[in-house]
PDB file of N, CA, C and O in Angstrom:
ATOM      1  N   UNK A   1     161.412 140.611 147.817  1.00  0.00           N
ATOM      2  CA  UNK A   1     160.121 139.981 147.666  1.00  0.00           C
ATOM      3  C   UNK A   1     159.068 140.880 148.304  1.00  0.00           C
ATOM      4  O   UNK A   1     159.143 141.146 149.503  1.00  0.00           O
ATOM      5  N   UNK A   2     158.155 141.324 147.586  1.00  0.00           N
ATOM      6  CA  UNK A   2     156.767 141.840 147.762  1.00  0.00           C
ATOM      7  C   UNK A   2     155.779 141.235 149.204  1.00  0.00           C
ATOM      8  O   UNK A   2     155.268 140.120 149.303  1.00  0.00           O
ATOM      9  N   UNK A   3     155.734 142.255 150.116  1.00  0.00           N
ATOM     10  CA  UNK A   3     154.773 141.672 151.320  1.00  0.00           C
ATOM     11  C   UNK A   3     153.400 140.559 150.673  1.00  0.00           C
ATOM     12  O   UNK A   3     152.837 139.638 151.264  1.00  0.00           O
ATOM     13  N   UNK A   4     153.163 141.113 149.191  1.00  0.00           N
ATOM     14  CA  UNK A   4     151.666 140.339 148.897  1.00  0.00           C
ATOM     15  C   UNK A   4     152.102 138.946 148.518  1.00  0.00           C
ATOM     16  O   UNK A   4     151.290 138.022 148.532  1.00  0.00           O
ATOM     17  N   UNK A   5     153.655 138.732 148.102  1.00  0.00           N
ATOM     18  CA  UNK A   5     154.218 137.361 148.164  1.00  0.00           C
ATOM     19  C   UNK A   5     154.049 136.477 149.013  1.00  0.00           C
ATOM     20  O   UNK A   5     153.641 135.317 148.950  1.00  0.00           O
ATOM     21  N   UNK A   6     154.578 137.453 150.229  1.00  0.00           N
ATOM     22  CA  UNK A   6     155.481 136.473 151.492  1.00  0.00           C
ATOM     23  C   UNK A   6     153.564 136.171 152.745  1.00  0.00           C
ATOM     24  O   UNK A   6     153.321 135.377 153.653  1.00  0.00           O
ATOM     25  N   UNK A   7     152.854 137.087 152.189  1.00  0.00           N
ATOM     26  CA  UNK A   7     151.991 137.325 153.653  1.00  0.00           C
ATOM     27  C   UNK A   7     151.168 136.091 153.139  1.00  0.00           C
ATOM     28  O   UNK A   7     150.918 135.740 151.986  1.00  0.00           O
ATOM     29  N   UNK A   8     150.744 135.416 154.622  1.00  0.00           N
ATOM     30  CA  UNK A   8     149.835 133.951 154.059  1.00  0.00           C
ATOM     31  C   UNK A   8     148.737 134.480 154.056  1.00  0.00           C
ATOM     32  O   UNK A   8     148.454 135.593 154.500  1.00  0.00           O
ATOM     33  N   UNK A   9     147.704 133.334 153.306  1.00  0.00           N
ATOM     34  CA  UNK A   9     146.266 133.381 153.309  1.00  0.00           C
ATOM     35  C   UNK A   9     146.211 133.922 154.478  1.00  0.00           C
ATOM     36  O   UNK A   9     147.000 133.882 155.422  1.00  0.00           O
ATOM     37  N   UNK A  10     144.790 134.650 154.280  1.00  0.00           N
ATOM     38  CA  UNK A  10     143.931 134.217 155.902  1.00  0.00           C
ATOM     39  C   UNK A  10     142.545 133.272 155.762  1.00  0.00           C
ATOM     40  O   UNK A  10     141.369 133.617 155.653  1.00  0.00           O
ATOM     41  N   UNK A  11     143.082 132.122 155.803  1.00  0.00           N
ATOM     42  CA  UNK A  11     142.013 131.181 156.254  1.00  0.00           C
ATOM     43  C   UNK A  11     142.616 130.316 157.282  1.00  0.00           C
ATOM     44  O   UNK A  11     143.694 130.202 157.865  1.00  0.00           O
ATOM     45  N   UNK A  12     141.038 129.554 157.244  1.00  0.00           N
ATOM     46  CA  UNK A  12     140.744 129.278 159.013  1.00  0.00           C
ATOM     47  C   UNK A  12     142.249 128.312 159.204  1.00  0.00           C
ATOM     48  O   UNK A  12     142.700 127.960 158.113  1.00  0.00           O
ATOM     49  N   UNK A  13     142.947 127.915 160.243  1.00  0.00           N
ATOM     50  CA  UNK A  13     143.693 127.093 161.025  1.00  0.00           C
ATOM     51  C   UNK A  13     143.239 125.714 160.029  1.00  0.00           C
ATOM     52  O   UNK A  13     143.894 125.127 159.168  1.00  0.00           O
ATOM     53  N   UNK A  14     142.151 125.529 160.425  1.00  0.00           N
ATOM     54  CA  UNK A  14     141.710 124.204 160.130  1.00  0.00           C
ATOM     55  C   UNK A  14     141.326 123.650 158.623  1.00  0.00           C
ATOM     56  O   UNK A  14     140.542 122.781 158.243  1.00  0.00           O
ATOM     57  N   UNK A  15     142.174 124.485 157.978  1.00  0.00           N
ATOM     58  CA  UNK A  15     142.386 124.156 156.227  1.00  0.00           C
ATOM     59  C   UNK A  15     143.981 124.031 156.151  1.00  0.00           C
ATOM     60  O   UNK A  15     144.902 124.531 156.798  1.00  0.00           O
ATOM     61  N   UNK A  16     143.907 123.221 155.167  1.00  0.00           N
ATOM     62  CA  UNK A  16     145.323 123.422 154.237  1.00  0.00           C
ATOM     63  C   UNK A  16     145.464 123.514 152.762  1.00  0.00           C
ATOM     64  O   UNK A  16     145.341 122.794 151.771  1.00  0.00           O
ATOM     65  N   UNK A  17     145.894 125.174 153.190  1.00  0.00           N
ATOM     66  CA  UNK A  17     146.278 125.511 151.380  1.00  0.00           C
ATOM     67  C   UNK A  17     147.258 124.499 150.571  1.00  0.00           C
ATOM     68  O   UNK A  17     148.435 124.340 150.895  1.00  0.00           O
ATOM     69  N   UNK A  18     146.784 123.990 149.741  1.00  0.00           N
ATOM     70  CA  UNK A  18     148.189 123.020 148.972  1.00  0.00           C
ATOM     71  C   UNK A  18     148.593 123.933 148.060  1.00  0.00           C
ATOM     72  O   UNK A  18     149.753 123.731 147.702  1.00  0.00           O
ATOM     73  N   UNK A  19     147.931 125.107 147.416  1.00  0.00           N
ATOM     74  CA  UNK A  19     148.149 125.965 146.100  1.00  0.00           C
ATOM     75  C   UNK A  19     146.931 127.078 146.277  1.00  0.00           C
ATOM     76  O   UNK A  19     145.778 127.015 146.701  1.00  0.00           O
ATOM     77  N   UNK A  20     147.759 128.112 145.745  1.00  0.00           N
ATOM     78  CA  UNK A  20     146.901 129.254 145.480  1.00  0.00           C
ATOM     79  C   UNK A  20     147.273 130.557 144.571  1.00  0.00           C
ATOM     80  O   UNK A  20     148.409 130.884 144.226  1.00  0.00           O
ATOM     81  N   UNK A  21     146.601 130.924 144.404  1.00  0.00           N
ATOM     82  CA  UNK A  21     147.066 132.031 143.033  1.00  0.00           C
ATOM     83  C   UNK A  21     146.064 133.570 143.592  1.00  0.00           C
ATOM     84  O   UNK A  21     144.867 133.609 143.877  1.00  0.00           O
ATOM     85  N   UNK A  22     146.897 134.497 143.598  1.00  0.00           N
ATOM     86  CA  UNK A  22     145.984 135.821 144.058  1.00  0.00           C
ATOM     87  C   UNK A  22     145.557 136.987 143.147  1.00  0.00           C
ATOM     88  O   UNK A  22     146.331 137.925 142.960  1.00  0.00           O
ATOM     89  N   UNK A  23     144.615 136.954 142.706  1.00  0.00           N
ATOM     90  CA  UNK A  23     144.144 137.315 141.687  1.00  0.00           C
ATOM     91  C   UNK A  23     144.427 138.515 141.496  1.00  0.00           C
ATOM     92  O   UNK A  23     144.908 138.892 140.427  1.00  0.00           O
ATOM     93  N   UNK A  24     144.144 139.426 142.628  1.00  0.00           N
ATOM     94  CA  UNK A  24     144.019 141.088 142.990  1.00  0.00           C
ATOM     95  C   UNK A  24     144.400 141.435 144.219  1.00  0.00           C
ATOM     96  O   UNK A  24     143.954 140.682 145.084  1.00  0.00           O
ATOM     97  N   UNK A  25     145.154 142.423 144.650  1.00  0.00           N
ATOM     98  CA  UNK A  25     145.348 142.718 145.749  1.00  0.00           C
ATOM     99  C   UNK A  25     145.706 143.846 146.083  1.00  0.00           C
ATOM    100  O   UNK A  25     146.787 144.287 145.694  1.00  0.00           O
ATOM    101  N   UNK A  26     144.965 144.486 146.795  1.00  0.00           N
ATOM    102  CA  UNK A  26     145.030 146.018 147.075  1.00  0.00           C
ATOM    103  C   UNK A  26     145.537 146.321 148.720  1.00  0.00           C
ATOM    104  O   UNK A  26     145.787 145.485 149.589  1.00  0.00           O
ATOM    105  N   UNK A  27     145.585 147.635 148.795  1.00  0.00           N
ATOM    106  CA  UNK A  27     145.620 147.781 150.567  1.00  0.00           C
ATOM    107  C   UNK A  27     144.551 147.582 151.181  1.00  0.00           C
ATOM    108  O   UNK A  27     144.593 147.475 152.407  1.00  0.00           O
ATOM    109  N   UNK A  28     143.215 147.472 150.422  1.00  0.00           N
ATOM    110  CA  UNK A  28     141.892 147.509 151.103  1.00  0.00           C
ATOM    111  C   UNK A  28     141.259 146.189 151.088  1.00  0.00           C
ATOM    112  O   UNK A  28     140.544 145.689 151.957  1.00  0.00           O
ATOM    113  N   UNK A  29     141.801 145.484 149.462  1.00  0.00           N
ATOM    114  CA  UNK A  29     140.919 144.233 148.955  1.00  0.00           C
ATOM    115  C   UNK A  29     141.912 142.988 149.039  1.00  0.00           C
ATOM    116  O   UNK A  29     142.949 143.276 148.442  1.00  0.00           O
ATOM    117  N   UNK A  30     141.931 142.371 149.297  1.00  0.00           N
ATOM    118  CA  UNK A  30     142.573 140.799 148.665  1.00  0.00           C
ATOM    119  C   UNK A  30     141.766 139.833 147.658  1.00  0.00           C
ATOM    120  O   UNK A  30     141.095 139.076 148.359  1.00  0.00           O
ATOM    121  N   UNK A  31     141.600 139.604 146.518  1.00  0.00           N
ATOM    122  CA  UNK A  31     140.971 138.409 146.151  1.00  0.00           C
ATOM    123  C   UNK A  31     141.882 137.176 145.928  1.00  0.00           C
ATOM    124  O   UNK A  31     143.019 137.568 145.665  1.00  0.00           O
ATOM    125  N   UNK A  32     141.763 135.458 145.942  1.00  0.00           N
ATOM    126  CA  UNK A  32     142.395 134.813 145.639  1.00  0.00           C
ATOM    127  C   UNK A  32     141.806 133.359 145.286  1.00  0.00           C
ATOM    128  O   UNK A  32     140.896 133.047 146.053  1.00  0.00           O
ATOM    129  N   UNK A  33     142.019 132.680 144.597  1.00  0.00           N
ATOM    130  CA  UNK A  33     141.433 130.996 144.379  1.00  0.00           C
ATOM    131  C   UNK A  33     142.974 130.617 145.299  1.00  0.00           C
ATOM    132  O   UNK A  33     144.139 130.992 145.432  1.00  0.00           O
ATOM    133  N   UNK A  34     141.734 129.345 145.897  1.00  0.00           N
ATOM    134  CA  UNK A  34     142.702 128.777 146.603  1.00  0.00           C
ATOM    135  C   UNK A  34     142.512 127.242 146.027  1.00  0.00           C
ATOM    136  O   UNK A  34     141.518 127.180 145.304  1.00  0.00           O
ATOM    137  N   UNK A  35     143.044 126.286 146.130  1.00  0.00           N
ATOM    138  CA  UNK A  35     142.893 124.840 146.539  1.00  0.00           C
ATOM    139  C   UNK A  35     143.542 124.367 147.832  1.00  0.00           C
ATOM    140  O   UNK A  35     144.643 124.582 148.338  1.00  0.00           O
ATOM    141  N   UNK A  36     142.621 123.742 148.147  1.00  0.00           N
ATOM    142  CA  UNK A  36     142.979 123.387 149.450  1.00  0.00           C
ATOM    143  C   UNK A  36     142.074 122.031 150.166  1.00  0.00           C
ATOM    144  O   UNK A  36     141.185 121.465 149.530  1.00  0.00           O
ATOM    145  N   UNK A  37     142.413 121.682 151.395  1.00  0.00           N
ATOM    146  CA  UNK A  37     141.725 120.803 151.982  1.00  0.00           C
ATOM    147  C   UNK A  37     141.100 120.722 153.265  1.00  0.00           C
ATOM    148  O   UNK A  37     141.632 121.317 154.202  1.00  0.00           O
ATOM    149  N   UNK A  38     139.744 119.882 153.494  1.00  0.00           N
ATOM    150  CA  UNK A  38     139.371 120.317 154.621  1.00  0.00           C
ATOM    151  C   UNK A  38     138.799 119.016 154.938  1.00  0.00           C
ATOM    152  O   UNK A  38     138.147 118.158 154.345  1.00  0.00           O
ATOM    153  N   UNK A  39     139.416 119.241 156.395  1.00  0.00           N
ATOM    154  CA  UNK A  39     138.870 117.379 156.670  1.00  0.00           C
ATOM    155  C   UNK A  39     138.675 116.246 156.040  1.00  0.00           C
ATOM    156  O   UNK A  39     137.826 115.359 156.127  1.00  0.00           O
ATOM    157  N   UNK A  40     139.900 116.482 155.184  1.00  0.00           N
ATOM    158  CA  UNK A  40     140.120 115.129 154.529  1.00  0.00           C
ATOM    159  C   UNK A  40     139.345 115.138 153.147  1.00  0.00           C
ATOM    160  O   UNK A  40     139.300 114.214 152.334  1.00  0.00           O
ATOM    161  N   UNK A  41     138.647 116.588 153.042  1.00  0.00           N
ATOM    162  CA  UNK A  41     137.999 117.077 151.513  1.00  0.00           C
ATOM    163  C   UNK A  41     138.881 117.935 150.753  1.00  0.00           C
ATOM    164  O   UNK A  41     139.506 118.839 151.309  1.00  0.00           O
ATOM    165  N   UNK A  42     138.977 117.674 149.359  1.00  0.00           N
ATOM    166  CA  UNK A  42     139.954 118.701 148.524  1.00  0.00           C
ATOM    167  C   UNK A  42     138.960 119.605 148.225  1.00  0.00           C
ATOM    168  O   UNK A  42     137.870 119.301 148.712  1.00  0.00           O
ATOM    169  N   UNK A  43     138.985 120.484 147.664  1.00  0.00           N
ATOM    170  CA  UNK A  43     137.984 122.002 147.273  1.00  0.00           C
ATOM    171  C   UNK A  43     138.984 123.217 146.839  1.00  0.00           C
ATOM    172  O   UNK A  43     140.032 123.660 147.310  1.00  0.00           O
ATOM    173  N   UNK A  44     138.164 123.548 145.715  1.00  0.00           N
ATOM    174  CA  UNK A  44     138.403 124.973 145.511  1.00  0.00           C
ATOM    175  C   UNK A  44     137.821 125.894 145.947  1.00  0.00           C
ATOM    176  O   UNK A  44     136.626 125.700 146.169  1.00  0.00           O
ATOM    177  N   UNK A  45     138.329 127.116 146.221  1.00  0.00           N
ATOM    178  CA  UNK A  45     137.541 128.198 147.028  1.00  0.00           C
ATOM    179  C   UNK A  45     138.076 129.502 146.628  1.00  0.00           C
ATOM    180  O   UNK A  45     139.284 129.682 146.784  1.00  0.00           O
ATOM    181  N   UNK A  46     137.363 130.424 146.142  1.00  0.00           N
ATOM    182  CA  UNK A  46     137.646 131.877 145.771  1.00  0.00           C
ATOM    183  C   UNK A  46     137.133 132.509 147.097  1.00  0.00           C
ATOM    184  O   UNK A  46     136.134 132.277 147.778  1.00  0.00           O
ATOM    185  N   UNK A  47     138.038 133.282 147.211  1.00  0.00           N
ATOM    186  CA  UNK A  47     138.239 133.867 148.552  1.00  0.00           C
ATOM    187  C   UNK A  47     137.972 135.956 148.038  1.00  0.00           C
ATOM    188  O   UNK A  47     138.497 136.551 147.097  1.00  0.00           O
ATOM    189  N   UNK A  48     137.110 136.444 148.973  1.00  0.00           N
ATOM    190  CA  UNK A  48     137.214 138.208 149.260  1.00  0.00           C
ATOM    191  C   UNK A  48     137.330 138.398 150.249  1.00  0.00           C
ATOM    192  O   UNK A  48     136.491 138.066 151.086  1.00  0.00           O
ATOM    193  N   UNK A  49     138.737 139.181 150.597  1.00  0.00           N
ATOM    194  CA  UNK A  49     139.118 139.950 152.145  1.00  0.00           C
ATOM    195  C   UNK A  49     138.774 140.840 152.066  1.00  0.00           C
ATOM    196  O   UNK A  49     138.487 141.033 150.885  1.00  0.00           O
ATOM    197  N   UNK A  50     138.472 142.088 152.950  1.00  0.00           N
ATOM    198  CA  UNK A  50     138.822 142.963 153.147  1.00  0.00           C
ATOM    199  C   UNK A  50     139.563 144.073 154.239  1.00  0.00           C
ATOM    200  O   UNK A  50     138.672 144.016 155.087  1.00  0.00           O
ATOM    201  N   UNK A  51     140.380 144.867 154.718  1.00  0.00           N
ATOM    202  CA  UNK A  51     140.991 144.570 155.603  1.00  0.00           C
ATOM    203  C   UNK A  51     140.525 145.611 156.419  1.00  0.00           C
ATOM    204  O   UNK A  51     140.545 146.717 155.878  1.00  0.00           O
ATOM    205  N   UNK A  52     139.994 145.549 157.898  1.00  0.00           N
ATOM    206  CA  UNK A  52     139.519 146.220 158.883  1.00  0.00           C
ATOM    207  C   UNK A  52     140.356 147.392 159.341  1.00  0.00           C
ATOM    208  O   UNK A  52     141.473 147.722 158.944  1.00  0.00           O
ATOM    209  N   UNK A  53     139.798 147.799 160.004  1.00  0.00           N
ATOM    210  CA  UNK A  53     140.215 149.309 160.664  1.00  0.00           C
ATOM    211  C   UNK A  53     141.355 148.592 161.628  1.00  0.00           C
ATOM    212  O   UNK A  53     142.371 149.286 161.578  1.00  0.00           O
ATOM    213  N   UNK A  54     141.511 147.620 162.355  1.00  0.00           N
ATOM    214  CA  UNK A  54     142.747 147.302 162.879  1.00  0.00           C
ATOM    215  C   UNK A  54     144.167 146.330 161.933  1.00  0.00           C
ATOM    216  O   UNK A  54     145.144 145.804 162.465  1.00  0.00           O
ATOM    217  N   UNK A  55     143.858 146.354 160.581  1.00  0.00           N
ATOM    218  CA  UNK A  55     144.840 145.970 159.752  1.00  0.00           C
ATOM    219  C   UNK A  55     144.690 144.473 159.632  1.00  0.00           C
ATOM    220  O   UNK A  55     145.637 143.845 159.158  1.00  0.00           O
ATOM    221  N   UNK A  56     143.911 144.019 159.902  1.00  0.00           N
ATOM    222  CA  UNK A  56     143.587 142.606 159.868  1.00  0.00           C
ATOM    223  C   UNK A  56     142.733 142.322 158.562  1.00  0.00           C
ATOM    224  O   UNK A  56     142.129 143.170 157.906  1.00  0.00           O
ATOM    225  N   UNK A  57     142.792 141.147 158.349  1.00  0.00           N
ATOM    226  CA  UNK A  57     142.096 140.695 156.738  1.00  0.00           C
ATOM    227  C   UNK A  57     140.940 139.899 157.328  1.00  0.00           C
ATOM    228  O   UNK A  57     141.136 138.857 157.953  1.00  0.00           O
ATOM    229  N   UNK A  58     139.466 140.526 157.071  1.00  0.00           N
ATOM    230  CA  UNK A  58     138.175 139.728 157.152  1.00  0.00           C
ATOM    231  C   UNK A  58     137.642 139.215 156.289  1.00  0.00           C
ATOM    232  O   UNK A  58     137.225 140.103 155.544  1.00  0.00           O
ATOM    233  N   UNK A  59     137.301 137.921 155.790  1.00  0.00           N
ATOM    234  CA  UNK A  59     136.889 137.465 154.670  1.00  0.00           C
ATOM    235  C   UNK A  59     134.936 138.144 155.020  1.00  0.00           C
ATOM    236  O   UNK A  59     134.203 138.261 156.002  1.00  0.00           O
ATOM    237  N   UNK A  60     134.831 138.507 153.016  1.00  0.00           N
ATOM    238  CA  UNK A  60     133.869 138.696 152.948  1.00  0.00           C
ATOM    239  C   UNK A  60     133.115 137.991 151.740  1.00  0.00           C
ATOM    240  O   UNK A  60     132.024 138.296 151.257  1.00  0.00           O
ATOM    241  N   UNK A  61     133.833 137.146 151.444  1.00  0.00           N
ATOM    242  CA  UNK A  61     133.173 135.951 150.329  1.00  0.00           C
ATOM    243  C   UNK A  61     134.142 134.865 150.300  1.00  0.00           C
ATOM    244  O   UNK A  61     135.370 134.864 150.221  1.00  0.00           O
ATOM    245  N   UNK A  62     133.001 133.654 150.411  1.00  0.00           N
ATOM    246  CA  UNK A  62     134.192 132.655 150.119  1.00  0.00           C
ATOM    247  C   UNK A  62     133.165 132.303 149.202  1.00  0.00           C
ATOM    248  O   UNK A  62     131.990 132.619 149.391  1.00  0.00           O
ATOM    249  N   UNK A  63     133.790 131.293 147.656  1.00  0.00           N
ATOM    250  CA  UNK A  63     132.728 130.234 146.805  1.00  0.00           C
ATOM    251  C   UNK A  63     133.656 129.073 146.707  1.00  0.00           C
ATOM    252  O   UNK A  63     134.854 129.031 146.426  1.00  0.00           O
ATOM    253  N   UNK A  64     132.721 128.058 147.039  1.00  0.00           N
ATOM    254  CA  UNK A  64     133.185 126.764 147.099  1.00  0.00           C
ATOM    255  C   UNK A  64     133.134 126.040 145.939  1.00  0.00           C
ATOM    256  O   UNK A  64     132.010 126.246 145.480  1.00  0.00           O
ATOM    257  N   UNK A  65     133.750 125.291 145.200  1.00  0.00           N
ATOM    258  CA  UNK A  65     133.835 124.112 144.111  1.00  0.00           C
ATOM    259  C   UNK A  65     134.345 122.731 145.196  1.00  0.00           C
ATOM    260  O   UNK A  65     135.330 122.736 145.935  1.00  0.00           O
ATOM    261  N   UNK A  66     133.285 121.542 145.000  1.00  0.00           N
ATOM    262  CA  UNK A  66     133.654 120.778 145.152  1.00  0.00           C
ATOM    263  C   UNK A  66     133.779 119.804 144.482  1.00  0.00           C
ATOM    264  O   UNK A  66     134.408 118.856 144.953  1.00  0.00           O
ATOM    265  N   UNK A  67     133.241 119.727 143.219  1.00  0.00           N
ATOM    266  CA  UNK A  67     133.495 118.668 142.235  1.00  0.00           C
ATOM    267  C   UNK A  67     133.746 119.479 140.860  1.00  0.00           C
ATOM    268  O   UNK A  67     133.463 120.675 140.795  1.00  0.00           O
ATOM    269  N   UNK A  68     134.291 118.773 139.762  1.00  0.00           N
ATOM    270  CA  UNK A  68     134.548 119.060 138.677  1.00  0.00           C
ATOM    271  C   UNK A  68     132.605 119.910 137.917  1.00  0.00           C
ATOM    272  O   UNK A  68     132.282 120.996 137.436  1.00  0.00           O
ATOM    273  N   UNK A  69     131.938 118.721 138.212  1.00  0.00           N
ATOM    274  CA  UNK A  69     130.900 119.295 137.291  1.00  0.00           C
ATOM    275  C   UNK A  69     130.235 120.418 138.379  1.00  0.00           C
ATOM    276  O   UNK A  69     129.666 121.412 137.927  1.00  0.00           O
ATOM    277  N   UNK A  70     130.292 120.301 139.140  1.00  0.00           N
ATOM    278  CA  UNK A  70     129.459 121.738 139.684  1.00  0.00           C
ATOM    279  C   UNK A  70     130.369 123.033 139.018  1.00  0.00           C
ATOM    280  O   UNK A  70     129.727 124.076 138.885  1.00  0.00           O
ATOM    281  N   UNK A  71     131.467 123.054 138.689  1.00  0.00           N
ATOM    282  CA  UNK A  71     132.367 123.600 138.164  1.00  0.00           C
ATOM    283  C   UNK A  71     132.220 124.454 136.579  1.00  0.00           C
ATOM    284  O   UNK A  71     132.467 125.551 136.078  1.00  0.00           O
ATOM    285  N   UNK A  72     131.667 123.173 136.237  1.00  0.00           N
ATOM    286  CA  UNK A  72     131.156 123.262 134.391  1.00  0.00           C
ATOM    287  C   UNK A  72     129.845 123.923 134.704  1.00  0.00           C
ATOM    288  O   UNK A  72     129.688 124.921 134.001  1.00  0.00           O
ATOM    289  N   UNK A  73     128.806 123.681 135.571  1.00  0.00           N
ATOM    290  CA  UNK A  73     127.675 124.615 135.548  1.00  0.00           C
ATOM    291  C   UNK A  73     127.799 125.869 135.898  1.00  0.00           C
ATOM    292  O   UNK A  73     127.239 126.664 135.143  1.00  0.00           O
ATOM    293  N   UNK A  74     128.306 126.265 136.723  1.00  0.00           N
ATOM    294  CA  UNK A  74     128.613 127.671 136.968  1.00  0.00           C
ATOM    295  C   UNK A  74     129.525 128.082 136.130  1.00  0.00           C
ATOM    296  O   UNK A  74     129.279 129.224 135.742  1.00  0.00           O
ATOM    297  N   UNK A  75     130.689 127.527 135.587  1.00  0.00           N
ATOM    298  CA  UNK A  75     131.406 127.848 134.397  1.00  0.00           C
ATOM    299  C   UNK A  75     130.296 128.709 133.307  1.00  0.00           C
ATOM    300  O   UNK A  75     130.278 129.898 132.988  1.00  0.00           O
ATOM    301  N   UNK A  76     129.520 127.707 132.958  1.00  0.00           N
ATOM    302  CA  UNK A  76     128.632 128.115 131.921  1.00  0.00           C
ATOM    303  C   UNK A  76     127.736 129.361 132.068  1.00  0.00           C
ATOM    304  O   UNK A  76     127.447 130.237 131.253  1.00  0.00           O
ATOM    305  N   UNK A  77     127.376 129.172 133.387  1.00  0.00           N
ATOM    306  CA  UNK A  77     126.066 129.858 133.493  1.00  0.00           C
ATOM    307  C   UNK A  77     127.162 131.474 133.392  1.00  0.00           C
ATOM    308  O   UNK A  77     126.854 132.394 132.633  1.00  0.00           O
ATOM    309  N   UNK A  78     128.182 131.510 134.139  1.00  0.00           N
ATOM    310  CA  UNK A  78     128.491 133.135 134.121  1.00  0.00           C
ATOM    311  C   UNK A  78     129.611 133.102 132.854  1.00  0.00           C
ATOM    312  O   UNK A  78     130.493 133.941 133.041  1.00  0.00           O
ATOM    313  N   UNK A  79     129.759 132.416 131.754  1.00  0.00           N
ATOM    314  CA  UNK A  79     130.163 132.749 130.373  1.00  0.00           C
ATOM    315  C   UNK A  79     128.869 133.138 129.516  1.00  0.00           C
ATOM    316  O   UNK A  79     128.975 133.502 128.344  1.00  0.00           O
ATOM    317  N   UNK A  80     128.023 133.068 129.970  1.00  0.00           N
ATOM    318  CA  UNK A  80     126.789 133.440 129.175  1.00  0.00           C
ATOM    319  C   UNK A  80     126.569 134.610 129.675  1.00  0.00           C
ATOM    320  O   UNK A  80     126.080 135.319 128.795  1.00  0.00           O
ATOM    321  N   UNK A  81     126.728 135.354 130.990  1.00  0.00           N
ATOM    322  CA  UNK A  81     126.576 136.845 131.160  1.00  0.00           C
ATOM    323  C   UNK A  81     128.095 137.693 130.947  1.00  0.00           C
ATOM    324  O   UNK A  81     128.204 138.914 130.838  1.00  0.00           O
ATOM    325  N   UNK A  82     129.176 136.722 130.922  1.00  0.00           N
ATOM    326  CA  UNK A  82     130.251 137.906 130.499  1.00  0.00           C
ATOM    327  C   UNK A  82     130.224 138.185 128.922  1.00  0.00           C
ATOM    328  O   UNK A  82     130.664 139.259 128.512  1.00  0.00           O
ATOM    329  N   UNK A  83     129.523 136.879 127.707  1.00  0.00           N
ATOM    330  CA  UNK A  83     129.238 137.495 126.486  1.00  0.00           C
ATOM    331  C   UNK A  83     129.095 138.730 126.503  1.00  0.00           C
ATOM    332  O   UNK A  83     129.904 139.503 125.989  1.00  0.00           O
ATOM    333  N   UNK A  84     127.905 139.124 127.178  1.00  0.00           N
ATOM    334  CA  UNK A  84     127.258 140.393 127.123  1.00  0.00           C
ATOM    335  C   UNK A  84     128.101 141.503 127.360  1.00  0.00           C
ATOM    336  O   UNK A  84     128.108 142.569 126.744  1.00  0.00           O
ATOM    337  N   UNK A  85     128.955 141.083 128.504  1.00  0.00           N
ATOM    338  CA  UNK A  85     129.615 142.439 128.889  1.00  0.00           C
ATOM    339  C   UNK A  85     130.239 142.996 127.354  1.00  0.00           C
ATOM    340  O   UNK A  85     130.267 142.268 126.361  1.00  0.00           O
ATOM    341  N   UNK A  86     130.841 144.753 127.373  1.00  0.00           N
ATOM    342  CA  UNK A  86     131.425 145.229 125.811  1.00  0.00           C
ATOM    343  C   UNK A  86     132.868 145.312 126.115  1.00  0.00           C
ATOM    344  O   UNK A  86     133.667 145.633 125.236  1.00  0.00           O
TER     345      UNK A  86
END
């Protein structure tokens, strides 16, 4: 089994991952959607590490979903700029 298998998130103590899927993962980058919970809130969260000069993983983006329709608006809004991409 692959270290990018076995190694956990790095988020805070005070979450619990129930599921997560890692999108990309480099020696430098981690990206990943997580679901998870926080104080008794469920949420999705796309997560960017990157990992410091002492080998440690610093998050440098988190985006939060907390409901379905905030979900569908941002859904939308960035399917209308990846059209564009060629």
């Amino acid at each position: 089994m692959s270290n990018q298998m076995t190694e956990k998130l790095p988020v805070s103590d005070k979450l619990t991952v129930l599921n997560s899927e890692t999108l990309y993962k480099t020696a430098k980058w981690w990206c990943a959607v997580t679901y998870l919970e926080s104080y008794g809130r469920k949420q999705v969260a796309v997560y960017l590490w990157i990992k410091n000069k002492t080998g440690k993983w610093r998050r440098t983006m988190k985006f939060i979903v907390y409901r379905k329709q905030d979900w569908e608006r941002t859904k939308n809004a960035v399917e209308k700029f990846v059209q564009q991409l060629p």
